[in-house]
N, C-alpha and C positions, 0 to 999 in steps of 0.2 A: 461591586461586581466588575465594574470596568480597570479597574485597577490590576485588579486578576488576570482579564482576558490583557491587555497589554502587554504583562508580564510574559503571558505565554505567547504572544505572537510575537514579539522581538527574542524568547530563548527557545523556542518550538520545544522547551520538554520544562514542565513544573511539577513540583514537587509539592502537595497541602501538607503540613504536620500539623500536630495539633494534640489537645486533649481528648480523652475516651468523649464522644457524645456530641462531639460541635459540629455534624454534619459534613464532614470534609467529603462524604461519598455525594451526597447532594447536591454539595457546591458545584460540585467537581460535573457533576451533568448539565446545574445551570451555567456555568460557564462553555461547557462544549455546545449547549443548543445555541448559545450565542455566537458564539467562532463560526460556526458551520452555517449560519446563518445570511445569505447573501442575498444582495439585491437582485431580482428577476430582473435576466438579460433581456436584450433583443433579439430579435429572430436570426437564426443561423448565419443566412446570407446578409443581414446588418453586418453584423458582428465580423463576419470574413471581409466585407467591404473596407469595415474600421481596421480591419490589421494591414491589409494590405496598401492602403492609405499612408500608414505611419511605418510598414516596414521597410529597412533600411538594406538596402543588398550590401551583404558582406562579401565583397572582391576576391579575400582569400578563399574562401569556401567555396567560392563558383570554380575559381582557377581549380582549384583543386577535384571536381567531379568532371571536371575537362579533363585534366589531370587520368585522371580512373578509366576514362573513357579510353585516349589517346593511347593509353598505356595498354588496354585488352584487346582495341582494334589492333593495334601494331603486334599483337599474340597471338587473336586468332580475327584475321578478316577471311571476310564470307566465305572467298575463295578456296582458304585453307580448311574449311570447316568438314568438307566432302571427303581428305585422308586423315583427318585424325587419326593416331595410335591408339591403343589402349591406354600407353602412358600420355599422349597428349589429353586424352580426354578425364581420365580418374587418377585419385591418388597412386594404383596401380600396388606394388610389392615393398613401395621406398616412403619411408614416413620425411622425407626431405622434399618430396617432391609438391610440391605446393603452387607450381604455375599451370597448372592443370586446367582444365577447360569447367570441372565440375566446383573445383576449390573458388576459383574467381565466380560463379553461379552463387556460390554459397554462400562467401566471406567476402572476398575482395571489390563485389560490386553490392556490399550491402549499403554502404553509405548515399547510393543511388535509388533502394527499395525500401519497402517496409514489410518485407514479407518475406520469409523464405521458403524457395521451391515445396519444399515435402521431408519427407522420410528419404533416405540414401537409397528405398527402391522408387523414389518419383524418378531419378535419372536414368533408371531400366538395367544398368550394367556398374558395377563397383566394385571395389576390391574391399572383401571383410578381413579385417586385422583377428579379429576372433578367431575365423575358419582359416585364415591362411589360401582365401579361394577367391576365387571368382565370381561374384551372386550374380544372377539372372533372372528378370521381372519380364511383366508385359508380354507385348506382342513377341517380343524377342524367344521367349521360351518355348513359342509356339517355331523356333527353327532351330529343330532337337537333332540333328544331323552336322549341325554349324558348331567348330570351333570358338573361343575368344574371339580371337582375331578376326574371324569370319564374321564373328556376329556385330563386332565394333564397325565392320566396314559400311553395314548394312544399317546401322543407327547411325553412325556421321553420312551417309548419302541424303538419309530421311530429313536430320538436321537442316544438314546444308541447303535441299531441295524448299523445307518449309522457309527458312530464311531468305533465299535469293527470289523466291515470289512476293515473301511478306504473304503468304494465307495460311493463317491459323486454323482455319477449316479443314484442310487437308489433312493437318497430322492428328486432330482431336480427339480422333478414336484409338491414336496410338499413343499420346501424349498428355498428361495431366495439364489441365489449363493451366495451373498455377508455372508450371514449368516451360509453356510454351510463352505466357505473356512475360516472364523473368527475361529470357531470350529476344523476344521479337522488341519488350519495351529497350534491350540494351541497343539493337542493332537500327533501330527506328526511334531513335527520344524524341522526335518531333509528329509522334502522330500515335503514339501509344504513353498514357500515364504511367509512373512508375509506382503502380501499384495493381496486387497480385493477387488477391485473397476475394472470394466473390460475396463473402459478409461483408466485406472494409464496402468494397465499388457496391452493393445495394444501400450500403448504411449512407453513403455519401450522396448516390442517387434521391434516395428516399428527404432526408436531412435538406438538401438545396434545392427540392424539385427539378432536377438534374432530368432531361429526356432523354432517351436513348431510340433506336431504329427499333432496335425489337430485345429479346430477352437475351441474346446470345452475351456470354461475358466480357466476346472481344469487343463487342458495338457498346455495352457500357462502357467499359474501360474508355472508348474512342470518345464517348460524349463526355466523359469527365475528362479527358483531355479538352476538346472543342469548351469544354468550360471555363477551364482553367485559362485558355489563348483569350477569351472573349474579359476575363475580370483583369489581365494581367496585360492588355497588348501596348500600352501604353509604359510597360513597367520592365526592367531588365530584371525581370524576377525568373528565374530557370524553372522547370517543372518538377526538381526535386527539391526544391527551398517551397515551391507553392506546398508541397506533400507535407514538408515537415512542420509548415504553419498549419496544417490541418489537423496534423495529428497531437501538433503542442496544444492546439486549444481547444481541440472538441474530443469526445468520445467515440473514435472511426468505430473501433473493435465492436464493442456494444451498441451505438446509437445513441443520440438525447435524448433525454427524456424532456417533450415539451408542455408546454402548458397554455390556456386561452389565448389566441393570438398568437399560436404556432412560435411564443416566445420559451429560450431555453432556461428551466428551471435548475438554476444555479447555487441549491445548497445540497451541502455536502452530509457526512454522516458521522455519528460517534459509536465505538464499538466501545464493550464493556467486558473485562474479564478481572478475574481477583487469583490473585499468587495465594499458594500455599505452598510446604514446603516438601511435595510431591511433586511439583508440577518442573515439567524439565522442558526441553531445546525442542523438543518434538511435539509439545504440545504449543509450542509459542511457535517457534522458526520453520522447522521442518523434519519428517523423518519417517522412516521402514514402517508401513504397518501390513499387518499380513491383509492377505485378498485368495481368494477360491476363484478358480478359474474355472467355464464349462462341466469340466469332467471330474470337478468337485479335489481338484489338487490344491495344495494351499500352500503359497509363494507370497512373495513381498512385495510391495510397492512403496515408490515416496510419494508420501503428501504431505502438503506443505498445512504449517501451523496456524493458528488464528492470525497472528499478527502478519506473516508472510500474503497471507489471504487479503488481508486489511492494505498492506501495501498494494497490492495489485489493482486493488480496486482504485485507488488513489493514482496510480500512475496511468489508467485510463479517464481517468478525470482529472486533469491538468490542473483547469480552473478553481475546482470546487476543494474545498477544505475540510477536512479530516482529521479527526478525533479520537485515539484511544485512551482510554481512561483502565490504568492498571489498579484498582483498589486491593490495599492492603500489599502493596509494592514490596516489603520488605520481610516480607514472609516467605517469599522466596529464596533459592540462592541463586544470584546474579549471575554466575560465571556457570554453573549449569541450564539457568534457563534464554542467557542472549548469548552465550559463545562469542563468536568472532564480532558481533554488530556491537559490540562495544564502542568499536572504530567504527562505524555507521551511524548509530544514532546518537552522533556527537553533533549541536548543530553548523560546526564550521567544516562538516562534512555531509551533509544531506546531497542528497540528488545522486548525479552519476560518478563525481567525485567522490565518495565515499563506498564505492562500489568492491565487493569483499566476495572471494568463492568462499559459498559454504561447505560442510560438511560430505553433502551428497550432492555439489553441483553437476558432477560427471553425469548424472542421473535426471537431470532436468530438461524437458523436450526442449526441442530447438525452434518453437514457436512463443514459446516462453517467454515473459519480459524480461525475464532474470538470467533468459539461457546464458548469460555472457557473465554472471556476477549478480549479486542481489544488492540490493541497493534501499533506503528509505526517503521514499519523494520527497521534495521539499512542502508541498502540502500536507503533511504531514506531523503532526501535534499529538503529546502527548503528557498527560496528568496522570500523576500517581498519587496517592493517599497512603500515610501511615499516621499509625499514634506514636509520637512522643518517646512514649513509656515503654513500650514492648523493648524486648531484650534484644531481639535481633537488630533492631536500631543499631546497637554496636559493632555489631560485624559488617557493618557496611561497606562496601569496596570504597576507598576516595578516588579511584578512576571513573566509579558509579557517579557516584557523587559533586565531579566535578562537570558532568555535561548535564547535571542540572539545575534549575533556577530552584531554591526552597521559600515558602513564604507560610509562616505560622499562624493555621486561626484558632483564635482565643475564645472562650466561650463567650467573653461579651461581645463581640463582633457577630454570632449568629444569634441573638436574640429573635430577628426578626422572624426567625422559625415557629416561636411559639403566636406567632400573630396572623400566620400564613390562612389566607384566605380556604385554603382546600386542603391545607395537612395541619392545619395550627390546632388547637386547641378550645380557643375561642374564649370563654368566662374563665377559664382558669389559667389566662397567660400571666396577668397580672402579678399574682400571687406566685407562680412560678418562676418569674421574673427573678421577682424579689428572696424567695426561698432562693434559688441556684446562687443570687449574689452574696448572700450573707455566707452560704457555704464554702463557696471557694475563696472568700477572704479569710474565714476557719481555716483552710485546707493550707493557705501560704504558707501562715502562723508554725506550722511545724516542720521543725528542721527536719532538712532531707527532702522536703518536699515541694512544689514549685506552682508557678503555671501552668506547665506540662498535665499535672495531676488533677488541673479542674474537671468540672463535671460541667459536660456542655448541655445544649437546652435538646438535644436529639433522645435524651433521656427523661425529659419530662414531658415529650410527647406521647408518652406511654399512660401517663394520663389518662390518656381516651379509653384506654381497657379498662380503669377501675372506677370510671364515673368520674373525675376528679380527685380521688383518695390520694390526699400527700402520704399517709403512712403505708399504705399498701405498695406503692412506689418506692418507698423507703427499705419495707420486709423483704422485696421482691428482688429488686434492684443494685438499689443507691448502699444499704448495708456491707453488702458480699463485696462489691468493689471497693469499699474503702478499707475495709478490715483487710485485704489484698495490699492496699498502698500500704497499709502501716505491720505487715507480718514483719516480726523479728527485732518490733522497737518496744523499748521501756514504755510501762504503764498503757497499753494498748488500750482496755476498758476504758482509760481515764477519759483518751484521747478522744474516744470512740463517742464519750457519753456530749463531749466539747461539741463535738462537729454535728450530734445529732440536737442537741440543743438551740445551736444555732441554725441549723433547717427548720426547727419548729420556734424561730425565735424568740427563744427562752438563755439565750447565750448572754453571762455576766455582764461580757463587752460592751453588752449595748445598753446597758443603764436603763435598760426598760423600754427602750425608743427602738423603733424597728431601722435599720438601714436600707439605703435606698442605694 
């Protein structure tokens, strides 16, 4: 076993082949409960203590969010926030214009956040490229008499007013939190976290026993900052490097799951799906499927695939390790069902490196881990299974094939299947031992045919439905598959009577004596 899981954690993708019957789907999950399988952490605030302890401030990364800063004050300081234009403040009629007051909100001061504002109506006024217009949200629409222009004068006063007091109270009922703390944390870094979303700041509350004054979102936010000064005041660690260490090594989005003694239970999970050669890019990666809306109209949406799914969950669990297991891999066709992740789940491409627009990225919300490109974590492992023998083996892509690691099991290598304490067999492993081994040294004996073609012990587990009946296994089973191996060869009966012979070890070969 250990051998396996090594294999797969230095190539993050393997590949079981094998003969019809040797458990490779089996293997393939005991190896995944093993991978995913990790020591139970310490408690949250341990564990933030230990990173912060051993984290190394990177210089260039600071200078550079200084950087971001100095560069938006010098664009828009406070002062100037009160005339805004329509084009200082939104993309406005010109897809060039990109120093805009909304675009840096968005994009240019993400590297400061982990969240972005909302939808393009959290900003209340925007230019839609679709209509060719002007949109109008909120309070704002409530002054139906007011020009553009008019009404921008009246959201940059609002701004400016909320920002040169610093109270987030004032504008709340005209302003989405999310979009007032994006603002207040750029213009105040030293008394607001840079973080926006009021699941992330209770998950983080909750997770560190973090106190706050009272429920409001601004006064969390305040106390996860006051948190963050108190673990860090000895450390030239910025409060956007403390954000990113939180969110590299714990679960902000969701929350931990903890365990006795409020310790984080630190394994991960294996998913399971089997290729056929139906299954395409939509049911893996992502893609259109219809949806009814209210008034019973039927439109489209994207949703993303299993595996897409599977990633996601993995890229909010940094730490924990993750498993999918593609059985019957090769039933598939590759280049319909991974498109472009070809270049992805390569593994000297995992993470954000590796980072590929799909199909329908245009189509992916912009809270999304993937809004920017989809990506497969580096936590991230994966096991496929195929037989050997199957035809499609040959049409295999070698692009496929080279981002992964292959390791062949043999039927004698899963013998210990027939001994298994809860799926074994029990009195008749012995005997089936011995029957599977005289058979597949039958089976080499004829040209054309290999070790690929053995008969693994996953087929004498069947066993157990006929009492132990070697020959009911044989009528039922073991016949119909080999008359298969041998269609379209000379003397097929002869061959057939060889091989059945030697399962009932009655075979020439062995001079009487049974082989072991």
């Amino acid at each position: 076993m250990q051998k396996y899981i090594n294999i797969l954690k230095s190539n993050h993708n393997l590949i079981l082949t094998g003969a019809p019957g040797t458990g490779k789907t089996y293997l393939a999950k005991e190896i995944a409960k093993e991978v995913i399988l990790q020591e139970v952490k310490g408690t949250p605030i341990k564990i933030l203590e230990s990173l912060l302890e051993n984290y190394k401030v990177d210089e260039s990364q600071e200078l550079q969010y200084k950087k971001i800063l100095e560069d938006f004050y010098n664009q828009f300081p406070i002062k100037k926030l009160q005339f805004m234009s329509l084009e200082d403040y939104c993309i406005g009629n010109s897809d060039e214009n990109e120093n805009n007051f909304c675009y840096w909100m968005e994009r240019k001061l993400k590297p400061l956040g982990y969240y972005f504002p909302g939808s393009s109506r959290s900003y209340l006024l925007y230019w839609s490229k679709s209509d060719g217009e002007y949109k109008v949200h909120g309070y704002l629409k409530q002054e139906k008499d007011k020009s553009e222009d008019e009404l921008m004068t009246v959201l940059a006063s609002d701004i400016y007013e909320m920002v040169k007091d610093n109270n987030p109270s004032s504008m709340a009922k005209k302003f989405g939190d999310s979009f007032i703390l994006k603002i207040l944390s750029t213009y105040y870094p030293e008394e607001y976290a840079p973080i926006y979303s009021k699941t992330h700041i209770e998950n983080i509350l909750s997770m560190f026993n973090i106190e706050s004054k009272n429920k409001s979102i601004f006064e969390q936010n305040k106390a996860i900052y006051n948190f963050y000064k108190s673990l860090t005041k000895n450390k030239n660690i910025s409060p956007w490097s403390f954000m990113h260490i939180l969110y590299s090594n714990f679960n902000i989005k969701e929350g931990e799951v903890l365990q006795e003694g409020g310790k984080i239970d630190n394994n991960g999970e294996f998913w399971f799906v089997q290729f056929h050669p139906s299954y395409d890019y939509t049911d893996f990666v992502e893609g259109l499927r219809p949806k009814q809306d209210e008034n019973g109209i039927v439109g489209f949406e994207r949703r993303n695939g299993v595996f897409k799914d599977f990633c996601k969950t993995a890229v909010r669990n940094p730490n924990k390790k993750y498993v999918m297991i593609i059985d019957e891999i090769n039933r598939g066709e590759f280049s319909k069902i991974f498109g472009e992740l070809f270049f992805s789940i390569d593994p000297g491409y995992r993470g954000t490196d590796g980072k590929v627009k799909t199909q329908y990225q245009n189509l992916v919300d912009e809270d999304d881990e993937f809004y920017e490109g989809f990506f497969v974590p580096k936590n991230v492992y994966i096991i496929g299974t195929m037989n050997d023998i199957d035809r499609s083996v040959e049409s295999m892509d070698f692009a496929f094939r080279r981002r992964f690691a292959f390791k062949e099991i043999k039927a004698i290598d899963r013998v210990e299947m027939l001994y298994d304490s809860e799926n074994g067999i029990g009195n008749y492993a012995d005997e089936a031992k011995e029957r599977m081994n005289r058979l597949n040294k039958e089976i080499e004996k004829i040209e054309g045919l290999s070790t690929a073609y053995h008969i693994g012990p996953a087929y004498f587990l069947k066993l157990k439905n006929y009492n132990g009946d070697f020959q009911q296994l044989w009528d039922n089973h073991l016949e119909g598959l080999l008359r298969e191996y041998l269609r379209g060869m000379q003397n097929l009966e002869e061959k057939m009577k060889t091989l059945k012979a030697a399962y009932d070890n009655e075979s020439d070969s062995d001079n009487g004596q049974q082989q072991e």
